[in-house]
C-alpha positions in Angstrom: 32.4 -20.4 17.2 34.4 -18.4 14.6 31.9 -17.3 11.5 33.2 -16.5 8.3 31.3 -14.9 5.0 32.7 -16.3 1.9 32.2 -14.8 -1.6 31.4 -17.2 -4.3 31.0 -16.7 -7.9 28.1 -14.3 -7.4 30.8 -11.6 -7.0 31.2 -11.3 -10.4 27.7 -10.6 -11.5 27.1 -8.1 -8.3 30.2 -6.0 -10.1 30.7 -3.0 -10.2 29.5 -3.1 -6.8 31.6 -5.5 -5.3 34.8 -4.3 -7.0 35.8 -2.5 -3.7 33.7 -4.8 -1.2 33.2 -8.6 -0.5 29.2 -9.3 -1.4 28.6 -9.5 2.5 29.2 -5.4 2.9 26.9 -5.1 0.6 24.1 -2.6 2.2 20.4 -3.9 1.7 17.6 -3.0 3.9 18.5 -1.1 7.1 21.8 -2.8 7.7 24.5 -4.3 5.3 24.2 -8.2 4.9 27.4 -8.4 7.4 25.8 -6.8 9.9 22.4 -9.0 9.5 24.6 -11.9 10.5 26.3 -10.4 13.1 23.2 -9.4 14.9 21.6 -12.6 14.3 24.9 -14.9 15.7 25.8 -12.2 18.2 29.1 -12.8 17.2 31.7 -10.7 14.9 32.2 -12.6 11.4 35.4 -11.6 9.4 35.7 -12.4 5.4 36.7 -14.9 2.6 36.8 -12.8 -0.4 39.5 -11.7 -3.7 43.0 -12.0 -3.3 43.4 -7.9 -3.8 40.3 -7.4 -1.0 41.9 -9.3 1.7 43.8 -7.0 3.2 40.9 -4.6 3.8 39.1 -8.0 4.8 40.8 -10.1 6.4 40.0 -13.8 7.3 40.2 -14.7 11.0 41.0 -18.2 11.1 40.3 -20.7 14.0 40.9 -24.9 14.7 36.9 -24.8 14.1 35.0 -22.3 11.9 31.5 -21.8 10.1 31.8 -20.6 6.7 28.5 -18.6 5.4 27.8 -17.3 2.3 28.3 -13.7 2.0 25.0 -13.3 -0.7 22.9 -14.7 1.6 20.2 -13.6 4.1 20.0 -14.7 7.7 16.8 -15.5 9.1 16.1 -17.2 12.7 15.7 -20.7 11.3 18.6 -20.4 8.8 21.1 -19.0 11.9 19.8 -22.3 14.1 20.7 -24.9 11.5 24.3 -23.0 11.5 24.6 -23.2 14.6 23.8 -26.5 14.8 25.8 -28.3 12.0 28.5 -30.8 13.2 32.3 -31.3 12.1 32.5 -31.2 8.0 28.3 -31.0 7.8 27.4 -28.7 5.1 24.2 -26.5 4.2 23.3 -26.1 0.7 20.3 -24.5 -1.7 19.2 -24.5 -5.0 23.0 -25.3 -6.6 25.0 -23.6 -4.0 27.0 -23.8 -0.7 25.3 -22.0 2.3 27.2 -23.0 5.2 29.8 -25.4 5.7 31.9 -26.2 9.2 35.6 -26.8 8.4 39.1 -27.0 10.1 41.3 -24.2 9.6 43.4 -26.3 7.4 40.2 -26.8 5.3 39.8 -23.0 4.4 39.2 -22.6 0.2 38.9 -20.3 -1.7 36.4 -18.4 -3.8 36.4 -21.0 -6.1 36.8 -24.2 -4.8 33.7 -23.0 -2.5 32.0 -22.1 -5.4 32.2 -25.4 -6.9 32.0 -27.1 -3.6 30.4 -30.9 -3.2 27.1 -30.3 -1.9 26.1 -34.3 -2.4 24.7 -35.4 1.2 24.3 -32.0 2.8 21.2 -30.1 4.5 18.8 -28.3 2.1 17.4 -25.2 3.0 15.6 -23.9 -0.1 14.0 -21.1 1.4 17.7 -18.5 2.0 17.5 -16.0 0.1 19.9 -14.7 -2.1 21.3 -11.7 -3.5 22.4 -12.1 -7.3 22.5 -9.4 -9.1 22.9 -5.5 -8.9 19.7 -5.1 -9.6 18.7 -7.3 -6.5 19.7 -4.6 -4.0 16.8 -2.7 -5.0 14.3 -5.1 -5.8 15.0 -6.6 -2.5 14.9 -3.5 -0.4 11.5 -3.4 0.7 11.7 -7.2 2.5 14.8 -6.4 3.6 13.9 -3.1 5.0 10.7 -4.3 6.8 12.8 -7.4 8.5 15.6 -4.7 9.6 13.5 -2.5 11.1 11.7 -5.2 13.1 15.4 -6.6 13.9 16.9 -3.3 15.1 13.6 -1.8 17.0 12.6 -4.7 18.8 12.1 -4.1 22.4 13.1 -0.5 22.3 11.2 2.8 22.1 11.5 5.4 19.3 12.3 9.1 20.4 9.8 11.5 20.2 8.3 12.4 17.0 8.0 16.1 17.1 4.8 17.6 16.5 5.4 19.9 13.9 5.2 16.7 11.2 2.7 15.2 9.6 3.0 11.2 10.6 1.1 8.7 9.5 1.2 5.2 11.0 3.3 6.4 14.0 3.7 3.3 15.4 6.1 2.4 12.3 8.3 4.9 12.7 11.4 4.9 14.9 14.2 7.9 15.5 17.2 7.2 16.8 19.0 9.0 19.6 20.2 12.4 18.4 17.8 12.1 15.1 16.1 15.2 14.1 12.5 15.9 11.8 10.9 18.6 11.7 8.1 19.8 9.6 8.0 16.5 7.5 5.2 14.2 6.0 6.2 10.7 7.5 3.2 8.0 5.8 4.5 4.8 7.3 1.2 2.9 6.0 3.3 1.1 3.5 5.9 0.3 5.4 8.1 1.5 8.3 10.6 4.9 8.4 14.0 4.4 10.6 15.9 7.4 10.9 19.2 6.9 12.4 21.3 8.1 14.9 22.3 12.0 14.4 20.4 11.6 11.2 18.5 14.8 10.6 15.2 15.2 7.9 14.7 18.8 7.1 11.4 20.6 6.9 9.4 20.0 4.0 10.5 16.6 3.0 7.7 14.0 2.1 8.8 10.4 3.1 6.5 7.2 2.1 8.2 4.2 3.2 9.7 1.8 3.7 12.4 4.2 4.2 15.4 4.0 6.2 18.1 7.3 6.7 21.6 5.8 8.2 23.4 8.0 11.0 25.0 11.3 10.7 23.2 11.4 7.2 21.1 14.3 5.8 17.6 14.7 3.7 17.7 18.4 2.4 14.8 20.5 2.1 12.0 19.5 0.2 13.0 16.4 -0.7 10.6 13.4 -2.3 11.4 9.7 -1.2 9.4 7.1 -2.3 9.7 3.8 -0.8 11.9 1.3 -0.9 14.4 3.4 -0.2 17.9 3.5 1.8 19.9 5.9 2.2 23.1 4.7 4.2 25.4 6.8 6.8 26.8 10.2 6.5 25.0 11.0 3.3 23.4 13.7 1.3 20.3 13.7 -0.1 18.2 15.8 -1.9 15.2 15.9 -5.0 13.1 12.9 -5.9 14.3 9.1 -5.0 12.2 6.0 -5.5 13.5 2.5 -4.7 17.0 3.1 -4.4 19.4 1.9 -2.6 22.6 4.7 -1.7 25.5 3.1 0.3 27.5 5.6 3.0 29.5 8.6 2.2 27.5 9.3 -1.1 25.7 12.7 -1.9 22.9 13.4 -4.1 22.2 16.7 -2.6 20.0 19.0 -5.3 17.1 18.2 -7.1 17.1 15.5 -9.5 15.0 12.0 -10.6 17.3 8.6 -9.3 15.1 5.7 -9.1 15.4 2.0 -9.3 18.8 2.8 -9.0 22.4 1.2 -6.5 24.9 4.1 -5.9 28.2 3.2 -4.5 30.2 4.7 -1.5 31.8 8.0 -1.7 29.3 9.2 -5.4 28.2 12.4 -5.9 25.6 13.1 -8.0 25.5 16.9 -9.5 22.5 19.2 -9.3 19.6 18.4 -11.4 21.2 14.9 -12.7 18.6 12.4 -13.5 18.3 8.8 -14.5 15.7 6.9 -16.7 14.3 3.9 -14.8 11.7 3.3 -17.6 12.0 2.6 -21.5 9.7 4.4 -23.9 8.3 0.7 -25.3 8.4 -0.5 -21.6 10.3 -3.3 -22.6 12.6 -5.2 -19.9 15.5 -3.6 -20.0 18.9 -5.4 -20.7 22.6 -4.3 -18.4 26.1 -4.9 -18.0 27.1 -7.9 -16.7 31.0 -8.5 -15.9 30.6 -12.2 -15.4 29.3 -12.3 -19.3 31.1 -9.0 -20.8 28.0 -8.5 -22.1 24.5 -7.1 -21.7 21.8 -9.4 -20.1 18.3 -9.3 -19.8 17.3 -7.8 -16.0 13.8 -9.2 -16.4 12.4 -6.0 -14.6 10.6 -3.1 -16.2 12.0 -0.7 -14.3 15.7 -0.5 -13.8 18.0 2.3 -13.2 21.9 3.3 -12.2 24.4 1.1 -10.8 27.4 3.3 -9.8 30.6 1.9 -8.5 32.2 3.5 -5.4 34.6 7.1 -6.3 32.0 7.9 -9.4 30.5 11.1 -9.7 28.9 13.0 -12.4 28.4 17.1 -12.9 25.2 18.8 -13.2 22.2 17.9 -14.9 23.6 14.2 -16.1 21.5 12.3 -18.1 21.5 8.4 -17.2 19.5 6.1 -20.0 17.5 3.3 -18.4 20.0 0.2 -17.4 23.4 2.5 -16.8 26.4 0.8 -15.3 29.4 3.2 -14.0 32.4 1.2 -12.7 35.0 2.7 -10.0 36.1 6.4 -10.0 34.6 7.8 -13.4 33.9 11.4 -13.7 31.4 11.7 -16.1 30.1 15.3 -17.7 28.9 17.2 -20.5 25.3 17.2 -22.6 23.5 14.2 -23.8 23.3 10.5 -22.6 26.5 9.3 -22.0 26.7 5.0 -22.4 24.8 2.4 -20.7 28.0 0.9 -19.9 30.7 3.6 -18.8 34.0 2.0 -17.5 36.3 2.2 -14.5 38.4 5.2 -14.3 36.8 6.7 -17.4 36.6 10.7 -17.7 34.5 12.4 -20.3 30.3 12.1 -21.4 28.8 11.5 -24.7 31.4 13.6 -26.6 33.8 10.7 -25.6 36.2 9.9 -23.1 39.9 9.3 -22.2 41.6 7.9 -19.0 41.2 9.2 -15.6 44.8 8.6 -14.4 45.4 7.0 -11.3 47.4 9.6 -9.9 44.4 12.2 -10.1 42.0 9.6 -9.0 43.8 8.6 -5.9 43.8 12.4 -5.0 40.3 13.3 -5.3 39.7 10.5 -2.9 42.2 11.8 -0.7 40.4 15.1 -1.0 36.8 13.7 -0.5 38.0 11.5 2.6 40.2 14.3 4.0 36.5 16.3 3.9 34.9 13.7 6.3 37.9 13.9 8.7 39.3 10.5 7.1 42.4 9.4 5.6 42.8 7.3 2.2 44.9 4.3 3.8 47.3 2.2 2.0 44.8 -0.9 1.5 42.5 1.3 -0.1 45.0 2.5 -2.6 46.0 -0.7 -3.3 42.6 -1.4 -4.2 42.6 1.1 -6.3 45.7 0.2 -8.1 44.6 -3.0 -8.8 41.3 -1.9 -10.0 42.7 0.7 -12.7 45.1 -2.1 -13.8 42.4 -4.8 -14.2 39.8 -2.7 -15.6 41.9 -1.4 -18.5 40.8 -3.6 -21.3 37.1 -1.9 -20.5 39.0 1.6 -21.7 39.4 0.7 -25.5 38.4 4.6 -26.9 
């Protein structure tokens, strides 16, 4: 069978995240949700998604496919009723389409399968579903526990050395080539995966559930609080709680980032920190692209959403709720805005255009560093993101 992950309208309210992604490479617990379903099918899935994504993402279309939605989690009895649905039979929640076999001439799009007919079809009210930014975080800690159970099943953990302090060993899992020495690993509130070639330097303290993608790094020191992921070839460093930092990102110094979604290919400078918590302890209110306006979260504490190229210099100052779009450099003193645009360069004293030109460059630099190469999808991408985010850029 030939599986497909569609993005529906939830793609707009999961922005600035998804401005470079479809919702499925979105990465939540150990794994991103694409990979979930992959494991789970045993079987490669490829993508519905925006017109300007689809080169990066491709749809592979058959005579007979199963479209998925890309927001929602797999679990055992959700992948058998896929697997099991007939010629035009659908599966729907609460008000959306969760799977739907079709003929390659019936392939939609984002919005026709957002608005699909779900009169007649299978319910499943259980799926879960991402919706939000915010989601990514507040979901981590499910999603964390049902990864690690998915990924160590069967198999044996390497050694933990004895020079750590472990807690709950039978929790914890390294990966081949993984390295920790001299840590505290407390796996009593949930379990610690550290991938392949991942390495946890001494003196870090790790409470999970935590989970440390391959070829990625926890510096010296360093205080994680769970539910925490940090994804491959990353840099981390200082004090995280409950955040969620996709691949290619560094946060290397010390610094506060809690509650908090950072993009791929971020840097956070030294000593930068983020407010997760109001002084009233009110909800707190973000950006939402869908409305173009600021909506309540519903949670106490909330952080920083980052968009994928952002970075910020040394000791940043992010108020509670910040969203950063796509390749902003943000600097100087004070709190910059809760809502800081694509492209944008400046801080509190005010900003002006980061031009494409210079952005596309330091990408090129920052790839070139991790023995990559920008390609010509991703600078369409880019293209098309500076051009439709211009409106945000009003200073």
């Amino acid at each position: 069978m030939n599986y497909i992950l569609f993005d529906d309208e939830t793609r707009l309210s999961l922005l600035p995240i998804t401005f470079t992604r479809p919702v499925s490479e979105i990465r939540i617990g150990i794994l991103t949700i694409r990979e979930k379903w992959e494991h789970m099918l045993g079987a490669k899935v490829s993508f519905i998604t925006t017109k300007y994504l689809a080169e990066k993402f491709p749809a592979k279309r058959e005579d007979d496919n199963i479209l998925i939605n890309g927001s929602v989690f797999p679990d055992q009895s959700l992948v058998e009723e896929i697997k099991s649905l007939g010629a035009g039979e659908k599966i729907s929640g609460e008000n959306f389409l969760i799977a739907w076999r079709v003929t390659g001439e019936e392939l939609n799009s984002i919005e026709s399968l957002s608005n699909a007919d779900t009169a007649g079809s299978k319910q499943n009210l259980s799926a879960k579903k991402v919706n939000f930014c915010w989601d990514i975080f507040s979901m981590n800690e499910e999603a964390l526990s049902n990864d690690f159970q998915l990924l160590t099943k069967g198999r044996k953990s390497q050694p933990v050395s004895a020079t750590n302090r472990v807690i709950n060993p039978g929790s914890i899992f390294l990966e081949e080539g993984a390295k920790v020495e001299c840590a505290m690993l407390n796996a009593s509130s949930g379990p610690i995966y550290i991938g392949k070639n991942a390495e946890v330097m001494e003196g870090s303290m790790i409470r999970g559930p935590f989970s440390l993608g391959e070829h990625s790094q926890l510096k010296l020191g360093s205080k994680i609080y769970g539910a925490t992921t940090i994804g491959p070839h990353c840099k981390v460093g200082g004090e995280v709680s409950n955040s969620v930092i996709f691949g290619y990102s560094n946060k290397a110094h010390d610094g506060f980032l809690g509650n908090s979604v950072i993009g791929e290919w971020c840097n956070l400078g030294a000593d930068s920190n983020n407010s997760n918590l109001k002084n009233n302890y009110s909800q707190v209110k973000m950006w939402n692209y869908k409305e173009e306006n600021y909506i309540n979260t519903g949670l106490t504490f909330c952080g920083l959403m980052m968009g994928d190229h952002s970075k910020c210099s040394i000791n940043t100052m992010f108020n509670t709720g910040t969203v950063v779009g796509v390749s902003a450099n943000i600097f100087g003193t004070g709190f910059p805005p809760k809502f800081i645009p694509s492209f944008s360069w400046g801080g509190s004293e005010g900003y002006k255009t980061f031009r494409l030109e210079e952005a596309m460059e330091v990408a090129s630099r920052v790839y070139e560093r991790r023995g990559l190469k920008l390609n010509e999808s991703d600078q369409k991408i880019l293209k098309y993101l500076f051009d439709a985010t211009t409106k945000y850029r009003s200073w």
